[in-house]
DSSP file (Angstrom, degrees, kcal/mol; ACC not computed):
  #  RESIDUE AA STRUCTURE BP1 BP2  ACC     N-H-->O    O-->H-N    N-H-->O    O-->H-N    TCO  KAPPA ALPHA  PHI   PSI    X-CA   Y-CA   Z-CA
    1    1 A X              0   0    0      0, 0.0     2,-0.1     0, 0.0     0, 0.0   0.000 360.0 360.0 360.0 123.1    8.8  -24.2  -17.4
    2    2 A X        -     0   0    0      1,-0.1     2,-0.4     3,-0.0     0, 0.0  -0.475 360.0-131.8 -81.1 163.0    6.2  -21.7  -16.3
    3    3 A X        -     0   0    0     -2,-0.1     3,-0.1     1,-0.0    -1,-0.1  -0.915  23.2-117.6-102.1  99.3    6.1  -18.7  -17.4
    4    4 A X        -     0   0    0     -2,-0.4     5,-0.0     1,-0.2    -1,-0.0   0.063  27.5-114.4 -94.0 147.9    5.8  -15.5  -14.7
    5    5 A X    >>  -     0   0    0      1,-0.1     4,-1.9     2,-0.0     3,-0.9  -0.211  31.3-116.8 -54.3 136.5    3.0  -13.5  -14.8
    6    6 A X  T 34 S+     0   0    0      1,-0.2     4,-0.2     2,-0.2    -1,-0.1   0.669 109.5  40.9 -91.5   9.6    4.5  -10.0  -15.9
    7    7 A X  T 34 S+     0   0    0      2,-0.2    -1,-0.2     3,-0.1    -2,-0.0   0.313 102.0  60.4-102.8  31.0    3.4   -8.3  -12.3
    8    8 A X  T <> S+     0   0    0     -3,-0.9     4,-1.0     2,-0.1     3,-0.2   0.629 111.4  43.6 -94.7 -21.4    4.2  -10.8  -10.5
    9    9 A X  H  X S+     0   0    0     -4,-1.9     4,-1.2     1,-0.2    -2,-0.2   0.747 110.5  52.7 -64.4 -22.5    7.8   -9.7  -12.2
   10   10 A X  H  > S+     0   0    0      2,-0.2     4,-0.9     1,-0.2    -1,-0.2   0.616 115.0  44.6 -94.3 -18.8    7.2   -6.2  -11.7
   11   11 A X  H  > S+     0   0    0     -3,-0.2     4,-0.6     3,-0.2    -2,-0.2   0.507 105.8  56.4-104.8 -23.7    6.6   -7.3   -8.0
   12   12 A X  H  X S+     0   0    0     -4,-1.0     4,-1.0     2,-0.1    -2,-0.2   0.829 115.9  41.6 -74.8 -45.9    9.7   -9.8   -7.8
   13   13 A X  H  X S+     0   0    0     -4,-1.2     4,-1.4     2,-0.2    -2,-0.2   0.917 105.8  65.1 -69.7 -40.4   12.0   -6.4   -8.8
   14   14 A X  H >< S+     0   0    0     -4,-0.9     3,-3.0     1,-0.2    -3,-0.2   0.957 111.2  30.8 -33.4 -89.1   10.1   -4.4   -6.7
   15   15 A X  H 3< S+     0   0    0     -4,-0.6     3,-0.2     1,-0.3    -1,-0.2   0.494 115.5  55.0 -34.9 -29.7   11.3   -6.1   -3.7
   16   16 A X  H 3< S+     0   0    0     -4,-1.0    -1,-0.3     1,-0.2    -2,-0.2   0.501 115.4  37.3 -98.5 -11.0   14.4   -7.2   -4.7
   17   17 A X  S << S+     0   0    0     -3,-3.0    -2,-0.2    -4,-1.4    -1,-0.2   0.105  95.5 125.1-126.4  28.9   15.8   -3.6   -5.7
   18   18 A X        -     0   0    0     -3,-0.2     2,-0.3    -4,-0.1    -3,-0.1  -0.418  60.2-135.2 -86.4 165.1   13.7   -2.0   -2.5
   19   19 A X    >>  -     0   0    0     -2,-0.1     4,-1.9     1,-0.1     3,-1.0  -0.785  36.5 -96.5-103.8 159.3   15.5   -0.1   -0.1
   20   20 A X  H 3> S+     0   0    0     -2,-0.3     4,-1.8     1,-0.3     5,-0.2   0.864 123.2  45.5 -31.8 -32.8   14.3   -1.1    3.8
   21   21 A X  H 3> S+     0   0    0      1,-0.2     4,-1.6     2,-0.2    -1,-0.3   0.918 110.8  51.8 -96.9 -16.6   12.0    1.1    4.6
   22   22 A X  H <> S+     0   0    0     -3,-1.0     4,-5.0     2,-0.2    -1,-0.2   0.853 108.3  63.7 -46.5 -52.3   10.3    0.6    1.1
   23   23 A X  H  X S+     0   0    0     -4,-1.9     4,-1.0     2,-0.2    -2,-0.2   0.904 102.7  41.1   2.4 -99.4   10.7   -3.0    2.6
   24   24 A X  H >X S+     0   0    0     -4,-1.8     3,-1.8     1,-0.3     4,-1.3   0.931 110.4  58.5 -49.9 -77.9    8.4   -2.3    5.5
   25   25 A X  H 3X S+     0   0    0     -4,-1.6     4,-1.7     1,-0.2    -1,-0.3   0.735 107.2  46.0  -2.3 -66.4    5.9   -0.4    3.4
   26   26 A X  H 3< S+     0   0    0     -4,-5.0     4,-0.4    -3,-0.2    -1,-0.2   0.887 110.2  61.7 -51.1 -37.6    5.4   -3.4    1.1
   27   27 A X  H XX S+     0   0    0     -3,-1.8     3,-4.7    -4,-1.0     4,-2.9   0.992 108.1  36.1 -41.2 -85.3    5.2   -5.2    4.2
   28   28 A X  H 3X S+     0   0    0     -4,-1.3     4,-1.7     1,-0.2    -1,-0.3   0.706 106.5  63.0 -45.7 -29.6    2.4   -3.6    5.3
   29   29 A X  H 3< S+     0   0    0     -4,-1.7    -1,-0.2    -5,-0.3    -2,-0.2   0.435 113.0  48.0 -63.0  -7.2    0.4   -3.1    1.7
   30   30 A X  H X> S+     0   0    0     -3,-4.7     4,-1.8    -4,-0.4     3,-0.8   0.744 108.8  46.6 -98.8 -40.3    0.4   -7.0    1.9
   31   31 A X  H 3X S+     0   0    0     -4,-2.9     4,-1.8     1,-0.3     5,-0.2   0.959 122.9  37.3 -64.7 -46.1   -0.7   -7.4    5.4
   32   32 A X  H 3< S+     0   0    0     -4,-1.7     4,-0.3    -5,-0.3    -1,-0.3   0.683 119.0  47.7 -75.3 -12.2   -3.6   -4.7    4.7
   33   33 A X  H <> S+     0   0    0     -3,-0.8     4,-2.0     2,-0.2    -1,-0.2   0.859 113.8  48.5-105.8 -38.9   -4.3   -5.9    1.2
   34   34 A X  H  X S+     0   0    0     -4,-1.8     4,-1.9     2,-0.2    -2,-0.2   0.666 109.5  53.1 -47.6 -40.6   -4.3   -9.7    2.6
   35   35 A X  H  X S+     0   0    0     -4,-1.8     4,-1.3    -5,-0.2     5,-0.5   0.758 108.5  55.5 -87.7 -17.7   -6.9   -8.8    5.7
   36   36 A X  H >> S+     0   0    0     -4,-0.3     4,-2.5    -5,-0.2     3,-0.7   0.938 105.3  45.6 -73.7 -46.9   -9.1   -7.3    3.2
   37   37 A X  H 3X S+     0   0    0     -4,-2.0     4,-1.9     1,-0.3    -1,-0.2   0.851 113.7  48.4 -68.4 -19.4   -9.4   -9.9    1.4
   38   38 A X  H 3X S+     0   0    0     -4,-1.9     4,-2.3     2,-0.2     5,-0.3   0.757 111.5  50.8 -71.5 -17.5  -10.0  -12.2    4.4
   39   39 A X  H <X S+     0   0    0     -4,-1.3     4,-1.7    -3,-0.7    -2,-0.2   0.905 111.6  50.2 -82.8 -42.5  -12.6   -9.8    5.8
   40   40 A X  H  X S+     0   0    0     -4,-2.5     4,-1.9    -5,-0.5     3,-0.5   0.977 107.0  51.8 -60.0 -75.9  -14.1  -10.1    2.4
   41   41 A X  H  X>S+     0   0    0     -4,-1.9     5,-1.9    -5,-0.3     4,-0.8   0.867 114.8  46.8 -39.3 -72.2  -14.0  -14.2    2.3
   42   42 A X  H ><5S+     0   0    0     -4,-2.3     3,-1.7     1,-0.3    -1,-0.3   0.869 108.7  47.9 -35.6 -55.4  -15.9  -14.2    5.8
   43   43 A X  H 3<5S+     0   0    0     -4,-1.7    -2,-0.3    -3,-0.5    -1,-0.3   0.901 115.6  42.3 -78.5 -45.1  -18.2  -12.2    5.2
   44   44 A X  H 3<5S-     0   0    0     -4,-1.9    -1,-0.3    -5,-0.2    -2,-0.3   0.311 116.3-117.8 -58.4   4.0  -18.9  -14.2    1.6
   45   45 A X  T <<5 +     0   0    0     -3,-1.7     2,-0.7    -4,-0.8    -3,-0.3   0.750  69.8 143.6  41.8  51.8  -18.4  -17.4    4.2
   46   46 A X     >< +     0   0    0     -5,-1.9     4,-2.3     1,-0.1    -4,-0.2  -0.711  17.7 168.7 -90.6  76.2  -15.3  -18.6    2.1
   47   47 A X  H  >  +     0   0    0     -2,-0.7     4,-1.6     2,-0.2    -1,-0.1   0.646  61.7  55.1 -89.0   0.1  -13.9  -19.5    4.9
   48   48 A X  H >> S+     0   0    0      2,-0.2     4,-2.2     1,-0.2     3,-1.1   0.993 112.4  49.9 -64.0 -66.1  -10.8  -21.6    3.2
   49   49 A X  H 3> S+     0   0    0      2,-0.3     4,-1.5     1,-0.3    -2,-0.2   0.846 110.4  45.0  -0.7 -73.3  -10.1  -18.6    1.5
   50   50 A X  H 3X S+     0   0    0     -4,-2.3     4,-1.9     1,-0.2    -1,-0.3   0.830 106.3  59.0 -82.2 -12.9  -10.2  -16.6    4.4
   51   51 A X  H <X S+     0   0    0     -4,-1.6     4,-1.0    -3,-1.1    -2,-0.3   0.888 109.4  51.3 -82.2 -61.6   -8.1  -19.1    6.5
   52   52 A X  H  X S+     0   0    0     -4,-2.2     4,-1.7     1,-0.3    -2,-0.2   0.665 106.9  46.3 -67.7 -39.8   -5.4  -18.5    3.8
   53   53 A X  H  X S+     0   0    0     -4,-1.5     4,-1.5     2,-0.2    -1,-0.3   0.758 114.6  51.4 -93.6 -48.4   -5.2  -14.9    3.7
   54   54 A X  H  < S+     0   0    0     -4,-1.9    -2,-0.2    -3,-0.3    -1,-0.2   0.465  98.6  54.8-101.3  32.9   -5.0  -14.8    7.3
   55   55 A X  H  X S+     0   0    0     -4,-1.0     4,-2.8     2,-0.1     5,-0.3   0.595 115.3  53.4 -99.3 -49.7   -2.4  -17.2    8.1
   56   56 A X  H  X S+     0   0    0     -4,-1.7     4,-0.6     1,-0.2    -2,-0.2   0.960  99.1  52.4 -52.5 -41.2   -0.3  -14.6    5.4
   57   57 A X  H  X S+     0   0    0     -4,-1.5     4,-1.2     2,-0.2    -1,-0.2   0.644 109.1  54.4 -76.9  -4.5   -0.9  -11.8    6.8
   58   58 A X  H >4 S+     0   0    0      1,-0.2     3,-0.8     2,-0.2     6,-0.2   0.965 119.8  42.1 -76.7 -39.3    0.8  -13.9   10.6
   59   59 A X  H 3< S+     0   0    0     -4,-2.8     5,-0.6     1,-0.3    -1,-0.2   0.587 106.0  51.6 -98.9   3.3    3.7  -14.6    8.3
   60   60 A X  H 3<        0   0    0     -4,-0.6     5,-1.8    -5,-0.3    -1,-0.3   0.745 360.0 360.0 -91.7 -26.2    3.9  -11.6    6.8
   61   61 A X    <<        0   0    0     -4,-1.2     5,-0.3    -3,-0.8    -2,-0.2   0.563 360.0 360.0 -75.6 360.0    4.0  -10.0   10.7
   62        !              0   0    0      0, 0.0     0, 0.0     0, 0.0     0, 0.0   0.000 360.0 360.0 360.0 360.0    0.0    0.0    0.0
   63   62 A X     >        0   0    0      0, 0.0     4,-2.6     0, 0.0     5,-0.3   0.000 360.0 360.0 360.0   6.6    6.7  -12.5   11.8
   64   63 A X  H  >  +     0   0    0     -5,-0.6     4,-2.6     1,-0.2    -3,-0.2   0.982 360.0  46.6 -76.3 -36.6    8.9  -11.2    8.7
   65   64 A X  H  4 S+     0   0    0     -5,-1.8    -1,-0.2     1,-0.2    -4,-0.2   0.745 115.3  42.1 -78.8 -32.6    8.1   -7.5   10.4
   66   65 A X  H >4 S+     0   0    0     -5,-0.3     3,-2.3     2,-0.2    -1,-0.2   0.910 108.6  56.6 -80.5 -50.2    8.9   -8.7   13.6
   67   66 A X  H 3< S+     0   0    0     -4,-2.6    -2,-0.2     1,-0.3    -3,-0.1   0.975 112.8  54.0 -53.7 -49.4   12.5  -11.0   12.0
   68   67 A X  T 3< S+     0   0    0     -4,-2.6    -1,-0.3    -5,-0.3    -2,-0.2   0.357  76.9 126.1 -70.0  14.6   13.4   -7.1   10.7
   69   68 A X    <   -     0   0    0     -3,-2.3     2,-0.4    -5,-0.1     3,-0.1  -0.019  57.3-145.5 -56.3 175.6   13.1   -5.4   14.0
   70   69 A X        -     0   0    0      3,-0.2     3,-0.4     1,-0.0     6,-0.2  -0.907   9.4-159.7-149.4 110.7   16.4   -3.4   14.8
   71   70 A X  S    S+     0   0    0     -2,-0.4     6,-0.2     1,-0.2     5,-0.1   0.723  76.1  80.8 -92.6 -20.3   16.2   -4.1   18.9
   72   71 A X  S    S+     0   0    0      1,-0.1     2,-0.8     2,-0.1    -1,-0.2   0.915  81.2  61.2 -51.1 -23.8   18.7   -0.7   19.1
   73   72 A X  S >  S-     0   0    0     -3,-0.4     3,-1.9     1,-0.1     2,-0.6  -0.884  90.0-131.8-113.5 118.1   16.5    1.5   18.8
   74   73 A X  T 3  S+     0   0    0     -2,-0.8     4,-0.3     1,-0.3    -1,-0.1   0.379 100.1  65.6 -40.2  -4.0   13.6    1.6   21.7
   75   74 A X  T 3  S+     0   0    0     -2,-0.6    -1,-0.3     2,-0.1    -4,-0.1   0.483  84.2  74.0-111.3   0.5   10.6    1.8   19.4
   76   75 A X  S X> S+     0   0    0     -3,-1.9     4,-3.8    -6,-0.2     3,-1.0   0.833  92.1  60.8 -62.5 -52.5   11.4   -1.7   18.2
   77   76 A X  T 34 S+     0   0    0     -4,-0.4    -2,-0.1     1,-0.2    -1,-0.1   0.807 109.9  35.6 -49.9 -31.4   10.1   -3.0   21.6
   78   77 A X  T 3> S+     0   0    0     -4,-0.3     4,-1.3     2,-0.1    -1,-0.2   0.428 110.6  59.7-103.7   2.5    7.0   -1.9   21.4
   79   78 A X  H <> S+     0   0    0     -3,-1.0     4,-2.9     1,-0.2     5,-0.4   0.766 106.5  58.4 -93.7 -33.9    6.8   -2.6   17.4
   80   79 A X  H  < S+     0   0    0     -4,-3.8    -1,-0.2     2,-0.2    -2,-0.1   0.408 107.2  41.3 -55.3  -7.0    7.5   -6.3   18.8
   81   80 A X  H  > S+     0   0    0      3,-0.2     4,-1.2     2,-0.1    -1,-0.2   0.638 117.1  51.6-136.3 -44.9    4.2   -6.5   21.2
   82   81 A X  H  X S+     0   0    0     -4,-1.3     4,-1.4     2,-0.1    -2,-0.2   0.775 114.5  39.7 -68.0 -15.6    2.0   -4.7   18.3
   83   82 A X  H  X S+     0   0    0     -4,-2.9     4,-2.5     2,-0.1     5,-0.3   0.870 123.2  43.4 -96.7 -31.7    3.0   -7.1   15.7
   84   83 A X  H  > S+     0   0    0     -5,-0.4     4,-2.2     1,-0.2    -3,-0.2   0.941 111.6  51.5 -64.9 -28.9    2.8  -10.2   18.4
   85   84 A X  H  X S+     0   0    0     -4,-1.2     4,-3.6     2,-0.2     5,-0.2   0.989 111.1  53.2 -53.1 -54.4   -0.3   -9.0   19.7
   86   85 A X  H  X S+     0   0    0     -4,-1.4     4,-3.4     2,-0.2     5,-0.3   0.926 111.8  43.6 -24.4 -69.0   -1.6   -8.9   15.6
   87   86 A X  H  X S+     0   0    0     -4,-2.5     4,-2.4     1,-0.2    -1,-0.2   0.966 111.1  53.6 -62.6 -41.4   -0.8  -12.1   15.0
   88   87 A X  H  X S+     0   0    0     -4,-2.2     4,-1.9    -5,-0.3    -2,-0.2   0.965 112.1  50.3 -31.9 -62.5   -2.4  -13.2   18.5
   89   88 A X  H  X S+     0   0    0     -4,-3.6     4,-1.9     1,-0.3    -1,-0.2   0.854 111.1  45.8 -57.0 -41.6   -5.3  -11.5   17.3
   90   89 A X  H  X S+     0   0    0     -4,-3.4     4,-3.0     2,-0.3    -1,-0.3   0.773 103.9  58.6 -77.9 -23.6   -5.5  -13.3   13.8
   91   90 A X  H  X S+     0   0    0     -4,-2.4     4,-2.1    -5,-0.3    -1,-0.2   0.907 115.1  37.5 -77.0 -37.3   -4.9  -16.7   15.0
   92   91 A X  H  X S+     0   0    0     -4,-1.9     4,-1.1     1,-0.2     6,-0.3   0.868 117.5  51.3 -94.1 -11.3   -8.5  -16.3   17.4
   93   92 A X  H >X S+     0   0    0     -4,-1.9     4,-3.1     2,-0.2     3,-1.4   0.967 112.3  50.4 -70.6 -65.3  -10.3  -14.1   14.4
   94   93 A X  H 3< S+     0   0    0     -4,-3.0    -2,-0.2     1,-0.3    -3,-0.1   0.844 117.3  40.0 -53.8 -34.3   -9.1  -17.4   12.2
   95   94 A X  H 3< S+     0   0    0     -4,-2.1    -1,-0.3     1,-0.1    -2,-0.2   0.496 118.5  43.0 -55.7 -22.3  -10.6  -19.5   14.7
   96   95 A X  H << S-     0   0    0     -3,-1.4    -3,-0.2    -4,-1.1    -2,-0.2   0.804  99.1-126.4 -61.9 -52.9  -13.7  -17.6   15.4
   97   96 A X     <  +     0   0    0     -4,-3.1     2,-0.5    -5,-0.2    -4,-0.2   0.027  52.7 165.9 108.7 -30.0  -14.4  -16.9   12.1
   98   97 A X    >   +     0   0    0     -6,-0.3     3,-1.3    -5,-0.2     4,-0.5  -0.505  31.4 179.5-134.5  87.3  -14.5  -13.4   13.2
   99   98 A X  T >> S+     0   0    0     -2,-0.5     3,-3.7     1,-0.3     4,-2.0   0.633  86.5  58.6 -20.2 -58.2  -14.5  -10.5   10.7
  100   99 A X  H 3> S+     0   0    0      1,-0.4     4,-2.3     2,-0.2    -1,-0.3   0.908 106.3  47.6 -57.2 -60.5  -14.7   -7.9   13.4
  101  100 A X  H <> S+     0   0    0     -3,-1.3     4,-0.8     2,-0.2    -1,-0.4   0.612 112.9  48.2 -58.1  -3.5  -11.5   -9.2   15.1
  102  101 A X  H X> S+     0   0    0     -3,-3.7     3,-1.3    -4,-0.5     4,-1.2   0.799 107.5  50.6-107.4 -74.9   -9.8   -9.2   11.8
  103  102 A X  H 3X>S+     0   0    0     -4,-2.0     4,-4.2     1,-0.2     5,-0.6   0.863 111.5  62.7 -32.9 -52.4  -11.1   -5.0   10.6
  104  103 A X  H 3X5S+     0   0    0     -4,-2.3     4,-3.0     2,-0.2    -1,-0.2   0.894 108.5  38.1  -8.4 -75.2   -9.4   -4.5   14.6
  105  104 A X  H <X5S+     0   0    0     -3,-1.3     4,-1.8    -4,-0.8    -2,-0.2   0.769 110.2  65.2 -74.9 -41.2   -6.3   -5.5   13.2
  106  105 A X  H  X5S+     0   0    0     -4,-1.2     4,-0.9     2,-0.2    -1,-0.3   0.558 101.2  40.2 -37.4 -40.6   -6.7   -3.9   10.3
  107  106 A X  H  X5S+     0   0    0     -4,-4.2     4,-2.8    -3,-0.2     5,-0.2   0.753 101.0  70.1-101.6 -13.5   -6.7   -0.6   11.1
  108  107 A X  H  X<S+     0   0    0     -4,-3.0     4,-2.7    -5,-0.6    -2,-0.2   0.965 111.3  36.7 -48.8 -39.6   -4.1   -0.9   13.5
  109  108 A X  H  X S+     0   0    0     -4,-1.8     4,-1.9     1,-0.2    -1,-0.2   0.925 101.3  63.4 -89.6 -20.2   -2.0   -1.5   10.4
  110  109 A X  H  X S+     0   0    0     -4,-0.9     4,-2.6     2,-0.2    -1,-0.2   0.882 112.1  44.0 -67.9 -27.1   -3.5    0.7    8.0
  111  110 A X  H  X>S+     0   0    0     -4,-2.8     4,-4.0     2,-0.2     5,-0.6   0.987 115.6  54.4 -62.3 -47.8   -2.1    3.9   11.0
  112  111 A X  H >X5S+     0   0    0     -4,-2.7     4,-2.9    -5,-0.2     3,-2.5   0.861 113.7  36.9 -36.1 -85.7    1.3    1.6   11.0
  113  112 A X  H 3X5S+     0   0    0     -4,-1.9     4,-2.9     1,-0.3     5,-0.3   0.751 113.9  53.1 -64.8 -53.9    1.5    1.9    7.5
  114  113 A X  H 3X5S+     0   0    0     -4,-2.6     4,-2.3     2,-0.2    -1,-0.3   0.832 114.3  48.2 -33.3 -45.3    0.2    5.6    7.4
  115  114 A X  H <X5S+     0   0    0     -4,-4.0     4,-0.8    -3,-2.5    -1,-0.2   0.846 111.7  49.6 -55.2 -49.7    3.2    6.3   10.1
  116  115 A X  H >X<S+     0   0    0     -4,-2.9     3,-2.2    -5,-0.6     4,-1.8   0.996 108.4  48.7 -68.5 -63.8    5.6    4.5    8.1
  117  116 A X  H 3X S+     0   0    0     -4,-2.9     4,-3.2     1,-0.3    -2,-0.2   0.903 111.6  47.1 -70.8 -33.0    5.0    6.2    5.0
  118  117 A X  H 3< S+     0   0    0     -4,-2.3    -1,-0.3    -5,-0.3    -2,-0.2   0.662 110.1  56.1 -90.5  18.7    5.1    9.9    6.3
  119  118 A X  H <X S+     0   0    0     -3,-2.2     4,-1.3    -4,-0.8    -1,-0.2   0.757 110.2  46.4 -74.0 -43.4    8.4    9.0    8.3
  120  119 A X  H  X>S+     0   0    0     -4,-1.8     4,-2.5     1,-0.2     5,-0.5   0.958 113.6  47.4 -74.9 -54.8   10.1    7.9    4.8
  121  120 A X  H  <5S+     0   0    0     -4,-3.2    -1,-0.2    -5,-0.2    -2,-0.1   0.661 113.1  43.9 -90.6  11.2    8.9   10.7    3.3
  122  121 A X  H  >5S+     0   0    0     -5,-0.1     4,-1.7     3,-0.1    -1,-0.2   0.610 118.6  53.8 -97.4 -10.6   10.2   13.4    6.4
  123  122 A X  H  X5S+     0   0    0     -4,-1.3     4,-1.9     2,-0.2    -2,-0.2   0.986 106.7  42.4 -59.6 -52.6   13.3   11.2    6.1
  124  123 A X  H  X5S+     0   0    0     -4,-2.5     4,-3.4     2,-0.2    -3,-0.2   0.710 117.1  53.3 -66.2 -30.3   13.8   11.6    2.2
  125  124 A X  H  ><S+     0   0    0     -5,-0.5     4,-1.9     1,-0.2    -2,-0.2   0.964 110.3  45.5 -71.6 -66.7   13.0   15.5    2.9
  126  125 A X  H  X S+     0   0    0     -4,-1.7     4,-1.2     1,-0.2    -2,-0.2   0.820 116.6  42.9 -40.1 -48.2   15.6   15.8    5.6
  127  126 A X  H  X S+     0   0    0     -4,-1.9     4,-3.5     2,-0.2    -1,-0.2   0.990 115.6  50.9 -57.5 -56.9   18.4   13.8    3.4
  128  127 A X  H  X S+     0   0    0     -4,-3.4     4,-2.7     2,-0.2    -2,-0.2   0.912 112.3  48.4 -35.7 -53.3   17.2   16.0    0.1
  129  128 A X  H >< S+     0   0    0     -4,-1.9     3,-2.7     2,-0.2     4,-0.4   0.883 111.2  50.7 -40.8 -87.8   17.7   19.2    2.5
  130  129 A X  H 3< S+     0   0    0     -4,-1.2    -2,-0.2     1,-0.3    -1,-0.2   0.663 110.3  49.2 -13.3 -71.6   21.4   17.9    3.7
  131  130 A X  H 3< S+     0   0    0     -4,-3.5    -1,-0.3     1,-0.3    -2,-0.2   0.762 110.8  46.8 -59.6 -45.6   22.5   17.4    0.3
  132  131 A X    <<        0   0    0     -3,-2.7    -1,-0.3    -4,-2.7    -2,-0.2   0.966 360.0 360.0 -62.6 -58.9   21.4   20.9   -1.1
  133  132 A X              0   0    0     -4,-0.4    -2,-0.3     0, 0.0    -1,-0.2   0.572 360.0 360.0 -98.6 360.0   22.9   23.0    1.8
């Protein structure tokens, strides 16, 4: 029986005790952490490597896509940037082509920038509520 790395444990709890929108976050700190490392791999012409990294970050977009909430109108348009992404990554894995992958890559490092100061005017708003 192997034995798990202890942050790949600290990263198994993470996840499992996350709330959604913590959820999404992770999402995204693996899709950006995953494109570096393909942009990295091209550019060293490891291109197996980079073939790996970005075929994770596609599945990591359709799990952001599987979590859409279609009630709320900004879900539609979260649906056409994360298909578009993956669009993008499939012809950057097939090119080769760093540039198309740093594209895609900052689109999601603003996503993620978006996300995080949403959770935290959310968590202010709740905190407020509670006090008064």
């Amino acid at each position: 029986m192997a034995v798990m790395n202890p942050y790949e444990k600290y990263r198994e709890v993470q996840v499992l005790t996350a709330s959604p929108e913590r959820l999404v976050l992770l999402l995204y700190e693996g899709a950006i952490r995953f494109l570096e490392e393909a942009r990295s791999a091209l550019d060293g012409g490891d291109l197996v490597r980079a073939h790996e990294r970005l075929t994770r970050t596609q599945d990591i977009l359709t799990e952001l896509i599987a979590g859409l909430d279609f009630s709320y109108e900004v879900s539609g348009n979260l649906y056409s940037l994360y298909d578009y992404f993956r669009r993008r990554l499939v012809e950057a894995n097939v090119r080769k082509d760093p540039a198309v992958v740093q594209e895609v890559l900052g689109f999601l490092k603003e996503l993620h920038h978006t996300w995080r100061e949403a959770v935290v005017s959310r968590k202010a708003g709740e905190s407020s509520e509670s006090k008064g």
